[in-house]
DSSP file (Angstrom, degrees, kcal/mol; ACC not computed):
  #  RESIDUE AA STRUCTURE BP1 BP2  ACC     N-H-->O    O-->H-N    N-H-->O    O-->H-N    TCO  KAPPA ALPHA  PHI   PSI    X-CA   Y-CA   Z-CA
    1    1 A X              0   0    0      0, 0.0    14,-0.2     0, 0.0     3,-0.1   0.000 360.0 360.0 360.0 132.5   64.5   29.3   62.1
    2    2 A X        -     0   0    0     12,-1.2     2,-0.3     1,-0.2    13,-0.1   0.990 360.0 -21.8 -69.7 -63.3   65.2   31.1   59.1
    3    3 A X  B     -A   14   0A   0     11,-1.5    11,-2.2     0, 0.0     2,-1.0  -0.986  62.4-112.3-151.5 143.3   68.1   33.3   59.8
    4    4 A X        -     0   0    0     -2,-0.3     9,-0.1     9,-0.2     3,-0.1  -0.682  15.3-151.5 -84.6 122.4   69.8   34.9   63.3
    5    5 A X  S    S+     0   0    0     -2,-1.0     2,-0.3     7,-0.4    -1,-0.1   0.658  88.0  27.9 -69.0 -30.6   69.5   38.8   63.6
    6    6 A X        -     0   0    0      3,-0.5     3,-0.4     1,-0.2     6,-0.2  -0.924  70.0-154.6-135.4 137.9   72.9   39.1   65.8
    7    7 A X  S    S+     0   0    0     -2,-0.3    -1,-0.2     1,-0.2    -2,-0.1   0.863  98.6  48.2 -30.3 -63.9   75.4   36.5   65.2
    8    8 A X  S    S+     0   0    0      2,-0.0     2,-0.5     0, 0.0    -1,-0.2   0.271 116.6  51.1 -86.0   1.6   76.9   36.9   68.7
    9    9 A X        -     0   0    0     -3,-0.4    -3,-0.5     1,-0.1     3,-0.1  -0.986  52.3-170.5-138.5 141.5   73.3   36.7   70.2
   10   10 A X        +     0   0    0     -2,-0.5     3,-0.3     1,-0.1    -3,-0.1   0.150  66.9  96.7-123.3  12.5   70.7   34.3   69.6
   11   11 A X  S    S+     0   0    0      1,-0.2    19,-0.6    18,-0.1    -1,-0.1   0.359  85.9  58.1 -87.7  12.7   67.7   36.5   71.6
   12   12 A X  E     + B   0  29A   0     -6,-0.2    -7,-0.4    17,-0.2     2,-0.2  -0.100  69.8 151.3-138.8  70.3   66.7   37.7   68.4
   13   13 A X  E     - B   0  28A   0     15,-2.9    15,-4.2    -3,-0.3     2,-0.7  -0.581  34.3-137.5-121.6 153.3   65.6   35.9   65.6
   14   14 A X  E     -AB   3  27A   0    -11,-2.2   -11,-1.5    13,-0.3   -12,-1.2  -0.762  30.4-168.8 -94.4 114.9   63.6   35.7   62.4
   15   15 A X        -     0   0    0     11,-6.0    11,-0.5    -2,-0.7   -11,-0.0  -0.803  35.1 -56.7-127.3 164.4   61.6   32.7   61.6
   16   16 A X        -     0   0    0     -2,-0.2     3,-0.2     1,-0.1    -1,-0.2   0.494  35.5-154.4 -13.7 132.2   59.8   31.2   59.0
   17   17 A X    >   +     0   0    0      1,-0.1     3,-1.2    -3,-0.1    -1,-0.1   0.285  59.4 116.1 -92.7  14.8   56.7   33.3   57.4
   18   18 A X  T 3  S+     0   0    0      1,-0.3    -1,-0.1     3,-0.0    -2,-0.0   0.787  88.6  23.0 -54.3 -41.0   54.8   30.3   56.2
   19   19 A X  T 3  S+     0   0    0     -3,-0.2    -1,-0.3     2,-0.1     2,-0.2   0.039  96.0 110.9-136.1  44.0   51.8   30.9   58.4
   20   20 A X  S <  S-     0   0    0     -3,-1.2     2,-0.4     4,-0.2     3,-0.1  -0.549  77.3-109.2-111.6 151.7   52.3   34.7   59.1
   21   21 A X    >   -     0   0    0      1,-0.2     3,-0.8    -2,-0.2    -2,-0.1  -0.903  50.5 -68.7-116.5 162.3   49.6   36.6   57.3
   22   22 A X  T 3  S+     0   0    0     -2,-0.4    -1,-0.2     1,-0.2    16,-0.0   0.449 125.0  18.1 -41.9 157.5   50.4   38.9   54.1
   23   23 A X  T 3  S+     0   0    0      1,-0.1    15,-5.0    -3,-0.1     2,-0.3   0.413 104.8 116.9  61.4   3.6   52.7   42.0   55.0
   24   24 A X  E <   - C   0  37A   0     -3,-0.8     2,-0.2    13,-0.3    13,-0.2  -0.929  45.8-164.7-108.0 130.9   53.7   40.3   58.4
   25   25 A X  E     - C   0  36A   0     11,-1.4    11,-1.6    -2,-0.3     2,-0.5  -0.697  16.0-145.5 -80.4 124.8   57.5   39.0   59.9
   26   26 A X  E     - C   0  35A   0    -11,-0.5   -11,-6.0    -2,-0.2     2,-0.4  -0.942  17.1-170.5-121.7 154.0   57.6   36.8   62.7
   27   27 A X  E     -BC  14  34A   0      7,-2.0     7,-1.7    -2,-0.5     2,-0.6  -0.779  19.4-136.0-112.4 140.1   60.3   37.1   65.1
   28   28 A X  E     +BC  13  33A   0    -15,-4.2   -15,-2.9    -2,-0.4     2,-0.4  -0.907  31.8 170.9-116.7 118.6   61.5   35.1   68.0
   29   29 A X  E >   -BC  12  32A   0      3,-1.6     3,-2.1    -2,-0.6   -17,-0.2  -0.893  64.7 -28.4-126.8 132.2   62.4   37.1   71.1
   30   30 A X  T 3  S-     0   0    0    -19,-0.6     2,-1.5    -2,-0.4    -1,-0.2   0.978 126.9 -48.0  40.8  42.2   63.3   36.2   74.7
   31   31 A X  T 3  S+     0   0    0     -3,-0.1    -1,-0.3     1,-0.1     2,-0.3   0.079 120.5 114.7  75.1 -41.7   60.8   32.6   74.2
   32   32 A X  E <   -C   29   0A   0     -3,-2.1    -3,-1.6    -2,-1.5    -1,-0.1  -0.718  66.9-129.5-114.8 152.6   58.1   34.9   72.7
   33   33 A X  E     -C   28   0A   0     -2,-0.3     2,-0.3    -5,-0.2    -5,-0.2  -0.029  16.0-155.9 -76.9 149.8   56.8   35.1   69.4
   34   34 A X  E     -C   27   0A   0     -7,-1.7    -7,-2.0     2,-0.0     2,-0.5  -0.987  13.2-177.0-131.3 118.9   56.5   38.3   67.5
   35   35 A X  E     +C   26   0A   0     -2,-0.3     2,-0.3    -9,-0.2    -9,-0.2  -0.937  31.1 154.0-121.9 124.0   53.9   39.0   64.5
   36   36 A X  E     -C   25   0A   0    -11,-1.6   -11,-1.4    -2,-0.5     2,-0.3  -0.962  48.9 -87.3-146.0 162.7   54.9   42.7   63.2
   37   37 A X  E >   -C   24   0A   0     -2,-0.3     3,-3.0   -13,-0.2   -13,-0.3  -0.609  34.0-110.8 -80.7 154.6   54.4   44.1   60.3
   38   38 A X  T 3  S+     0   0    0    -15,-5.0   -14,-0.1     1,-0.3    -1,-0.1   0.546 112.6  66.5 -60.6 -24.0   56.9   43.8   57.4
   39   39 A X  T 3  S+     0   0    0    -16,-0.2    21,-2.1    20,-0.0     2,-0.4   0.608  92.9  76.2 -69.4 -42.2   57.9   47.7   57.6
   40   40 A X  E <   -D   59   0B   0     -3,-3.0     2,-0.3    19,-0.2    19,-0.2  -0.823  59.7-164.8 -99.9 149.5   59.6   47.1   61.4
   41   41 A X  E     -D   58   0B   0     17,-2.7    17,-1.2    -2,-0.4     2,-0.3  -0.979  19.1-137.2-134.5 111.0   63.0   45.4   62.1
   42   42 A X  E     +D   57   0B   0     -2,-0.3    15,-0.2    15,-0.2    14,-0.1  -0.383  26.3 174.8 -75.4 114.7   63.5   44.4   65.6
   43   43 A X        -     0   0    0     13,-1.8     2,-0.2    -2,-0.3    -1,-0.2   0.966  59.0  -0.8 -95.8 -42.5   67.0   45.4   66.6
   44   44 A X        -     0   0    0     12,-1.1     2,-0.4   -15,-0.0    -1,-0.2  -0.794  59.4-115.3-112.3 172.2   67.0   44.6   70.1
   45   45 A X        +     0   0    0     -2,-0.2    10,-0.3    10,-0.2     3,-0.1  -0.946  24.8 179.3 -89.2 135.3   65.3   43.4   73.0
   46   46 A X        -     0   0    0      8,-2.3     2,-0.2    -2,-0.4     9,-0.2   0.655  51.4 -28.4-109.7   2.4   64.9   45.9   75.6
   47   47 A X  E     -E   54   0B   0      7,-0.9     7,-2.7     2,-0.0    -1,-0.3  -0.865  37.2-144.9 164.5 154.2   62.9   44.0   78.4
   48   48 A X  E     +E   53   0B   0      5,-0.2     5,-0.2    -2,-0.2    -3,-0.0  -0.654  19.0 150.6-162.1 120.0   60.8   41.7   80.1
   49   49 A X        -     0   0    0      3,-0.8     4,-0.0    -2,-0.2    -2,-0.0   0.634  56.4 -64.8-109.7-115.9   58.6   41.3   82.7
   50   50 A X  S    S+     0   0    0      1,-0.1     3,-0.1     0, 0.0    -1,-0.0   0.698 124.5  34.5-116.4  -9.6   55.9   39.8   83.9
   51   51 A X  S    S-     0   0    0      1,-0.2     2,-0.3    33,-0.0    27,-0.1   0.291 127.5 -32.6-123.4   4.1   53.0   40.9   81.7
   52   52 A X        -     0   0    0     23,-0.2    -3,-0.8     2,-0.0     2,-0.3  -0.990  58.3-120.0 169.0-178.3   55.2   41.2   77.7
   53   53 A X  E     -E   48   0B   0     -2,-0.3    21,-2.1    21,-0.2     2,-0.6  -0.996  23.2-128.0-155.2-177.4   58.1   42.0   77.1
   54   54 A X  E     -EF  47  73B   0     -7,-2.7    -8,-2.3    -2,-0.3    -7,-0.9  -0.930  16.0-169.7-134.8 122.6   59.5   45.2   74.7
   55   55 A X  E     - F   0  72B   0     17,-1.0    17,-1.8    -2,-0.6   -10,-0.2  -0.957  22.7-120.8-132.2 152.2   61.7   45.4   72.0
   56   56 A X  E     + F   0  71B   0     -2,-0.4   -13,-1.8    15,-0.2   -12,-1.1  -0.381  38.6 171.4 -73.5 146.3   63.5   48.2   70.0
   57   57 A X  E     -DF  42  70B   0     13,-6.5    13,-1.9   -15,-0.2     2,-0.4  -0.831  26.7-126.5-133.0-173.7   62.6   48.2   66.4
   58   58 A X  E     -DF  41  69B   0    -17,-1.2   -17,-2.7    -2,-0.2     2,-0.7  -0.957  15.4-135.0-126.8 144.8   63.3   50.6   63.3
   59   59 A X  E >   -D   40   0B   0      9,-1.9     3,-2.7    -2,-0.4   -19,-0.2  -0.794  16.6-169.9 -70.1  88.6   60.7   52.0   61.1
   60   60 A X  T 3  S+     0   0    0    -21,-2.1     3,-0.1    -2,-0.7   -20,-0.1   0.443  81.2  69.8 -89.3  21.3   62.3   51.3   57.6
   61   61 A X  T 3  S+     0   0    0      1,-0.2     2,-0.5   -22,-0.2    -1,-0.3   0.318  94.2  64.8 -95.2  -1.2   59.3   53.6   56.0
   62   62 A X    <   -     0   0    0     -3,-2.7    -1,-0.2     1,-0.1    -3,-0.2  -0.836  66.9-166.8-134.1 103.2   60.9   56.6   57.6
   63   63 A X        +     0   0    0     -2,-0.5     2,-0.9    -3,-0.1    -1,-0.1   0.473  52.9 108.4 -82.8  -3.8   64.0   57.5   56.5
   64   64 A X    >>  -     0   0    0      1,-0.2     3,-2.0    -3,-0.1     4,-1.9  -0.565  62.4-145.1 -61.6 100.8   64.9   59.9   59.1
   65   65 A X  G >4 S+     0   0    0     -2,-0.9     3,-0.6     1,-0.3     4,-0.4   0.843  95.0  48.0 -29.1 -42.9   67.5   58.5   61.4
   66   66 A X  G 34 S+     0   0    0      1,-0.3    -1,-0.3     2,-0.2     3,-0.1   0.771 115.9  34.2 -95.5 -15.9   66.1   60.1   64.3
   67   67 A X  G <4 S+     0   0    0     -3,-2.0    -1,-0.3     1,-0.1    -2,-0.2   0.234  98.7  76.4-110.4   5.1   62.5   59.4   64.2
   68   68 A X  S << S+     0   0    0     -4,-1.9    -9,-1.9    -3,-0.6    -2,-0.2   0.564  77.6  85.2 -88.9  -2.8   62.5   55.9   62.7
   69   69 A X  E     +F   58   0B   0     -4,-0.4     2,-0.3   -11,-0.2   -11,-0.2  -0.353  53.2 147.7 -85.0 158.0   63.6   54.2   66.2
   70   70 A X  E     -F   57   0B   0    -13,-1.9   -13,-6.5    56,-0.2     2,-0.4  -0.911  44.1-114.7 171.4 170.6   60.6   53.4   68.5
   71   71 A X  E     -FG  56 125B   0     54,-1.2    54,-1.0    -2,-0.3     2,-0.6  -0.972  21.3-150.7-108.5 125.4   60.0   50.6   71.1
   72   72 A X  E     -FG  55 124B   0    -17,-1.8   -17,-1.0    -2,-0.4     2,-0.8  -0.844   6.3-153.3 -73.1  98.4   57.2   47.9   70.6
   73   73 A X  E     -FG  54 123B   0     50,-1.5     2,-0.8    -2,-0.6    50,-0.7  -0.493   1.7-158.2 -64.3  96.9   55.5   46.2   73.7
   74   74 A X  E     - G   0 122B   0    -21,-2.1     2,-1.5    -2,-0.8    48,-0.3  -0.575   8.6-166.4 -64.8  96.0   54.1   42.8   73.3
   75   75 A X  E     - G   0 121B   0     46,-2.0    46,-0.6    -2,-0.8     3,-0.4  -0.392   9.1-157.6-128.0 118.2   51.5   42.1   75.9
   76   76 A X  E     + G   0 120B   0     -2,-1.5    44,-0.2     1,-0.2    -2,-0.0  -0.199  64.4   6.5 -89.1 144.0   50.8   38.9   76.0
   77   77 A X  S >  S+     0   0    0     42,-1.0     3,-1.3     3,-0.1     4,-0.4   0.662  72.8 164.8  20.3  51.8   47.4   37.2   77.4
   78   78 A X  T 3   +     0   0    0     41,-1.0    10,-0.1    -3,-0.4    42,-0.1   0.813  69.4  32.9 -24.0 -49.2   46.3   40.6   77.7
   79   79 A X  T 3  S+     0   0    0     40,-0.3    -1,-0.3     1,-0.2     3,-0.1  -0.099  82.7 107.8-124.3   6.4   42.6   39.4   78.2
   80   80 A X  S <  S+     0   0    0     -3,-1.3     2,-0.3     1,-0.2    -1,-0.2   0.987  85.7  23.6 -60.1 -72.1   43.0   36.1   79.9
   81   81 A X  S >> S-     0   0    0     -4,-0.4     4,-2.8    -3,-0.1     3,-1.3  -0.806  79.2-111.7-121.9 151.9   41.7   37.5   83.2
   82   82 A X  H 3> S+     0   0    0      1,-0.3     4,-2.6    -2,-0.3    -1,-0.1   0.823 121.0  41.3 -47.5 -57.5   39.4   40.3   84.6
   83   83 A X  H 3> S+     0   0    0      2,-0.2     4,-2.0     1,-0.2    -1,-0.3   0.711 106.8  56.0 -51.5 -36.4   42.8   41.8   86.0
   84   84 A X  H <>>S+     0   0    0     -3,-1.3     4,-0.9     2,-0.2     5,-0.6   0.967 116.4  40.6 -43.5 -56.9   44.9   41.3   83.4
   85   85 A X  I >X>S+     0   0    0     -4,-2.8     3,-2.9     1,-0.3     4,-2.5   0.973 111.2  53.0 -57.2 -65.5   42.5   43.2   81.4
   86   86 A X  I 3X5S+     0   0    0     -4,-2.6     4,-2.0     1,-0.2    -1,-0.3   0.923 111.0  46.8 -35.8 -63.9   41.7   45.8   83.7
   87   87 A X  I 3X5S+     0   0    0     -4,-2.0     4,-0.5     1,-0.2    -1,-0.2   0.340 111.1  48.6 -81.0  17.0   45.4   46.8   84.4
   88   88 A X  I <X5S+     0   0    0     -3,-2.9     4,-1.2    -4,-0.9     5,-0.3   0.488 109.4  52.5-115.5 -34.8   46.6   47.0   80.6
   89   89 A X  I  X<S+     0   0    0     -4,-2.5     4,-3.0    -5,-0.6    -2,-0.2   0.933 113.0  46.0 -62.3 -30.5   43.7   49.0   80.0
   90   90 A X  H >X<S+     0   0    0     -4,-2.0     4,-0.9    -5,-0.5     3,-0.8   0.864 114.1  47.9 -54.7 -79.8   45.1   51.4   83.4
   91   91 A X  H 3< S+     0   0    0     -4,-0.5    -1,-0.2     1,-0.3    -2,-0.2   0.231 113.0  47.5 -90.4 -15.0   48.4   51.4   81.9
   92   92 A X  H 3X S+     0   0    0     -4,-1.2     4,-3.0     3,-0.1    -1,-0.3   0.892 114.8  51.4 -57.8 -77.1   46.7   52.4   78.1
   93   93 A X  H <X S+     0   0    0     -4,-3.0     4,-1.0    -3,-0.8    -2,-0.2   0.820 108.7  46.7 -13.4 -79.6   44.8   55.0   80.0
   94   94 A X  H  X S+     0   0    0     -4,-0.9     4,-1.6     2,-0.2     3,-0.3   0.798 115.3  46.4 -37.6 -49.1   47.8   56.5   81.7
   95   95 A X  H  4 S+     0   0    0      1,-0.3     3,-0.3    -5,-0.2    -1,-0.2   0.956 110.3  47.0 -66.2 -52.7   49.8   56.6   78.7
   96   96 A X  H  < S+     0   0    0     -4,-3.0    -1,-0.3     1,-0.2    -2,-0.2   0.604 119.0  42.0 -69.1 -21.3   47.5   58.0   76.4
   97   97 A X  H  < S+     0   0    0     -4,-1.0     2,-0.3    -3,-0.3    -1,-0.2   0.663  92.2  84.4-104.4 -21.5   46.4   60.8   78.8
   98   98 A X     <  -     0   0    0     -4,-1.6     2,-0.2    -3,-0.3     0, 0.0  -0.752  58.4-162.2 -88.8 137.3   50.0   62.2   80.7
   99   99 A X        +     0   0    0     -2,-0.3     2,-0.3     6,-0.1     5,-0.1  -0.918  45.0 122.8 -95.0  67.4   51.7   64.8   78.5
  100  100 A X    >   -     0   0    0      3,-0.5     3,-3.5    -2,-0.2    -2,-0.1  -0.984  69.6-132.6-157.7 131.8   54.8   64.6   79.9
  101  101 A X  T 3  S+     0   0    0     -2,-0.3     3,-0.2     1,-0.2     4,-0.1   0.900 106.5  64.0 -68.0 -29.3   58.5   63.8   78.4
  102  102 A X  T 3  S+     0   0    0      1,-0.2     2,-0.5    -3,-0.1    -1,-0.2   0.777 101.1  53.5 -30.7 -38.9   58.9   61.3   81.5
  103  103 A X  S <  S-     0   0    0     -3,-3.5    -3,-0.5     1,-0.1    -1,-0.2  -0.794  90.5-111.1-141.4 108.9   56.2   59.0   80.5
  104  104 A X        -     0   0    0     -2,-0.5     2,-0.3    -3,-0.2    -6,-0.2   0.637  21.3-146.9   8.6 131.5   55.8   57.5   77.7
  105  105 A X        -     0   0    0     21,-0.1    21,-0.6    -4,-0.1     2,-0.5  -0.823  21.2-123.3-114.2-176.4   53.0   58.1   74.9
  106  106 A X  E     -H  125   0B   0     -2,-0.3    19,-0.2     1,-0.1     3,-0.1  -0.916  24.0-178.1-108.3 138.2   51.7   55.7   72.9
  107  107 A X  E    S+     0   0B   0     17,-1.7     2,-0.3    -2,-0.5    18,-0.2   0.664  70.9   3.1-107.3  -4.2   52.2   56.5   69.0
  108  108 A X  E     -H  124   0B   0     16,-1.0    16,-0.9     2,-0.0     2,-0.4  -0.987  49.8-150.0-153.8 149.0   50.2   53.2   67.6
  109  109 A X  E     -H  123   0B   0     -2,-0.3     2,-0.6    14,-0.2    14,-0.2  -0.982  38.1-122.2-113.7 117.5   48.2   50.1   68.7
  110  110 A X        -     0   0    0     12,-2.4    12,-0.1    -2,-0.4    13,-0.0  -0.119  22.6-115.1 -68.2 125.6   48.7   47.3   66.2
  111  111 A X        -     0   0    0     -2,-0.6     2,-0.3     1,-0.1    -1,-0.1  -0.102  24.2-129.6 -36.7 126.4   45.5   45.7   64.4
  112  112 A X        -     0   0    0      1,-0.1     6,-0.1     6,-0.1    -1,-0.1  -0.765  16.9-124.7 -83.4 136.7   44.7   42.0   65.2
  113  113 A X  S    S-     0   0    0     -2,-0.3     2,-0.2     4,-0.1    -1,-0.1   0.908  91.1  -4.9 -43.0 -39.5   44.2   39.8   62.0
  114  114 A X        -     0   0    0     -3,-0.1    -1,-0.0     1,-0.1     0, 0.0  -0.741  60.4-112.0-131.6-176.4   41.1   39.2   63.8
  115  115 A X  S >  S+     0   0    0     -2,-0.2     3,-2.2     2,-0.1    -2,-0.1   0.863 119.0  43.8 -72.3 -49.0   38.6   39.3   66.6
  116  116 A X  T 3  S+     0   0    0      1,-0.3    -1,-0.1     2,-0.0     3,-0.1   0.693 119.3  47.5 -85.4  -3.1   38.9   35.4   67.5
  117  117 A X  T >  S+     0   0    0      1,-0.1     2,-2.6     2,-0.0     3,-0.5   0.399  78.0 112.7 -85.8   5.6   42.9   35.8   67.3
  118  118 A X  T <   +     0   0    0     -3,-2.2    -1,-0.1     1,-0.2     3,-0.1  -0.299  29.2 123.5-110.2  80.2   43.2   38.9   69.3
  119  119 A X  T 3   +     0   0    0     -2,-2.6   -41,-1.0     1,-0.1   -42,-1.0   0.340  66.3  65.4 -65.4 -17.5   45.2   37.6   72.8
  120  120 A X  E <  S-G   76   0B   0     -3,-0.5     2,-0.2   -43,-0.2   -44,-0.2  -0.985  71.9-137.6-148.9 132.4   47.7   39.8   72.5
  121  121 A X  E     -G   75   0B   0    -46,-0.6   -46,-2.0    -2,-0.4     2,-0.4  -0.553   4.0-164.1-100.5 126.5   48.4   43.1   72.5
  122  122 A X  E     +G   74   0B   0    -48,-0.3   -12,-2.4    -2,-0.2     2,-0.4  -0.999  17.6 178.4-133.8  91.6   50.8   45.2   70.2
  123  123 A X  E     -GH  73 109B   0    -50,-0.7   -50,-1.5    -2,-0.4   -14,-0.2  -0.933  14.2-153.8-131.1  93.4   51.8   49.2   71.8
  124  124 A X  E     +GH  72 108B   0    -16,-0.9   -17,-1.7    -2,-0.4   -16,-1.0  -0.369  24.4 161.4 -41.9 132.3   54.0   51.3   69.8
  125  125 A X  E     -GH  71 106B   0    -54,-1.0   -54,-1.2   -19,-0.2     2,-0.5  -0.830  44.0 -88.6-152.8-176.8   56.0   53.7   71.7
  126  126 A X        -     0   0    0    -21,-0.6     2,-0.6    -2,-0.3   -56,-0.2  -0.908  52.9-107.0-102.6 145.8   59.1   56.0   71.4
  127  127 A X        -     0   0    0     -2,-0.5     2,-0.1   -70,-0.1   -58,-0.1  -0.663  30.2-149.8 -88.0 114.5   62.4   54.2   72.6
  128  128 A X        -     0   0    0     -2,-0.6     3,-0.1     1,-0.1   -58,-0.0  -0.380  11.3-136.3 -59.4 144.8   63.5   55.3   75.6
  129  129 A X  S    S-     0   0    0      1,-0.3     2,-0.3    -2,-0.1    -1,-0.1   0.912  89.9 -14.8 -89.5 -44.0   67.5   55.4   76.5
  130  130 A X  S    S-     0   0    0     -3,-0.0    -1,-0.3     2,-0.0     2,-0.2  -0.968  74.4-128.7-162.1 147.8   66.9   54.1   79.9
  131  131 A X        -     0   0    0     -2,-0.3   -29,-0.0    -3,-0.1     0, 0.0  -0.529  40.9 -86.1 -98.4-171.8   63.3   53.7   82.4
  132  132 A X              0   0    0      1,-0.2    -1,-0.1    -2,-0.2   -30,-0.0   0.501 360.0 360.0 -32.7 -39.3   62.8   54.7   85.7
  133  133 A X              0   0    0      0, 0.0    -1,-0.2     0, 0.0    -2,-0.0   0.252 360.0 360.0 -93.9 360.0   64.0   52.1   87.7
């Protein structure tokens, strides 16, 4: 591990780029791995469930304080099983189709280096102060 992201916190850390591929950071957050591009810096973790888990990051391409924050959702084995698949594809759906300040849109889906890497799922979003629950 290269270097720790909060002193006082160890859920967020930046490790080696050795086998990262050009213009990509990887991050370790809550036990899972993070491949982003070099342009976000994960300031927190904001959650984690059973299917990813989501952390806030800043856009350091956008120099507006107020629009550079946004949340990225990792979801990991996306495509492992018929259901998996089926219900991140709902939960795509949903997002991308409700117009409503309640529920989330999506502003990006990240590229996979490739076809035969692509396990995991990458959803750009706006950071929310608090969810539903």
């Amino acid at each position: 591990m290269v270097q720790a992201k909060d002193a006082a916190s160890k859920q967020v850390q930046q490790i080696g780029e050795e086998n990262t591929a050009a213009g990509t950071r990887q991050w370790k957050v809550l036990g899972s791995r993070f491949e982003l591009p070099t342009k976000f810096e994960i300031i927190d973790p904001v959650g984690s469930g059973a299917y990813g888990v989501v952390v806030a990051v800043k856009d350091t391409t956008i120099e507006d304080e107020n629009s550079n924050l946004m949340a990225i959702k990792k979801i990991e084995k996306a495509f492992e099983h018929k259901v998996f698949t089926l219900r991140t594809l709902r939960e795509l759906k949903i997002m991308r189709l409700l117009n409503h300040e309640n529920v989330l849109s999506i502003k990006s889906i990240l590229q996979p280096r490739s076809l035969q890497e692509f396990n995991e799922l990458y959803v750009v979003t706006d950071l929310m102060e608090t969810d539903l629950a």
